[in-house]
N, C-alpha and C positions, 0 to 999 in steps of 0.2 A: 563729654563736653562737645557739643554743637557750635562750629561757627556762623553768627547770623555775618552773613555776608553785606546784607545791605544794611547793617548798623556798622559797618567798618569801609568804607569809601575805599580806601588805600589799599585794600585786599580785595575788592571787583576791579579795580582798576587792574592791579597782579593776575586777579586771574584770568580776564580778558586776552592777556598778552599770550599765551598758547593760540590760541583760538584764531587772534590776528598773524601770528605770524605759518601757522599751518595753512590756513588759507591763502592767504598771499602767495605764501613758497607753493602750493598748491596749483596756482592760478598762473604765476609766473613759469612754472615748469610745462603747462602743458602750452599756454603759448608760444613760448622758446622752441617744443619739439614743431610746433606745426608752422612756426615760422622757419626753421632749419629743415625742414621739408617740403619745404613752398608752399603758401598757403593755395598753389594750384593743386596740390594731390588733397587738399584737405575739400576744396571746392567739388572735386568728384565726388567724396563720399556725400556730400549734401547734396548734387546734383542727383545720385541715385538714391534718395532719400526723399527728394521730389522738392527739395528746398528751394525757392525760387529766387534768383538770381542769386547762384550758390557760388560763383567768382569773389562778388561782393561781399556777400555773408561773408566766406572762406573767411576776409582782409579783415573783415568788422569785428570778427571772436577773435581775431589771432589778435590783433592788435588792442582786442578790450583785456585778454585774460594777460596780455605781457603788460599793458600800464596799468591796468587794473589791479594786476597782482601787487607790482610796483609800489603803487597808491595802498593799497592793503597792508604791502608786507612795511611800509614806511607811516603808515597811520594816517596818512593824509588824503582830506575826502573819500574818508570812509561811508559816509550815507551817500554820497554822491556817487558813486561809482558802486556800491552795493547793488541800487536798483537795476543796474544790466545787465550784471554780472547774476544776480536773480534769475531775468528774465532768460538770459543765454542756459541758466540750467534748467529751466523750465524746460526748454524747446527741445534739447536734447533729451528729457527725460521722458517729455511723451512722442517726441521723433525717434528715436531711437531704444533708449533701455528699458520703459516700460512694457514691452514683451517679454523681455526677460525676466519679470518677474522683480521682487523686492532685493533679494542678496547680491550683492558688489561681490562675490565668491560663489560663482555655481562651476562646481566641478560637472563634468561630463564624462568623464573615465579615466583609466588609470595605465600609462608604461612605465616600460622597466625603470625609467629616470625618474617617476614622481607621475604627480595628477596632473590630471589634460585641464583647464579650464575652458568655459567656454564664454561666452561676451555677457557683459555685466549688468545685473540689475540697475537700479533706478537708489538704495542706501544711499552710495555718494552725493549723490546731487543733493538728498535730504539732507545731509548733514553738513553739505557745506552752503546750501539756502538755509538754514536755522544757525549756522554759523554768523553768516552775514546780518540776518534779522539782530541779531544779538548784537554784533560790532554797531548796527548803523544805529539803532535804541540804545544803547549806553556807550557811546565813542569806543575810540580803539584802545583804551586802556594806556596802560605804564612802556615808557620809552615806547612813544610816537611823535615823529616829528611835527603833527598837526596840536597835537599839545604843547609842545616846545615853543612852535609859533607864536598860538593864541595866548602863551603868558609874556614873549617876547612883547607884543602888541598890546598888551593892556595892565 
């Protein structure tokens, strides 16, 4: 037996809810590290990455992926805040991880402690841009507070 999902509302809405809150927590987590790190060390790696005014940049991601996340992982203005969050993994995927190749997991050798990795493909960014595509085209699903609002309100 097959679930049609879009003949049962209440069960896309459930299953959206992974989706918003792995992203979100996703999103909120690496803003956190790069503002707990000053978003000045983060402003280097863009500055030798050839990003132009990578100070600013630095401020602009750290503080879109920590409210962004925020906004995601709480369901509110989710298409709004989709779209930069988008475009921020755009720039890092062809600024950075698209030489690496496709896999979020490329080993490079092995010691005595386990495998060496080495710097990550371009995977993640696809899956949490077709994440977001999903959140912002059918809302953020069950227990989000932007749905709690919009019935508060109407």
């Amino acid at each position: 037996m097959q679930l049609e999902i879009s003949d049962r509302p209440a069960l896309r809405r459930w299953a959206l809810l992974p989706f918003r809150l792995i992203v979100g927590y996703g999103f909120l987590a690496h803003g956190l590290a790069k503002w707990s790190r000053g978003p000045e060390k983060f402003a280097q790696l863009l500055h030798q990455i050839g990003m132009p005014l990578p100070l600013v940049s630095a401020w602009g991601v750290t503080l879109l992926e920590v409210f962004g996340g925020l906004a995601i992982l709480a369901g509110v203005l989710v298409a709004v805040v989709s779209v930069p969050l988008i475009a921020s993994m755009l720039v890092a995927m062809f600024a950075v991880q698209l030489r690496y190749g496709f896999s979020s997991v490329n080993t490079v050798g092995l010691a005595p402690s386990g495998p060496i990795f080495g710097p990550p493909g371009y995977e993640i960014n696809l899956l949490y841009i077709a994440s977001l595509i999903a959140l912002a085209l059918f809302g953020p699903g069950a227990l989000s507070a932007g749905r709690w609002f919009a019935r508060r309100t109407t």
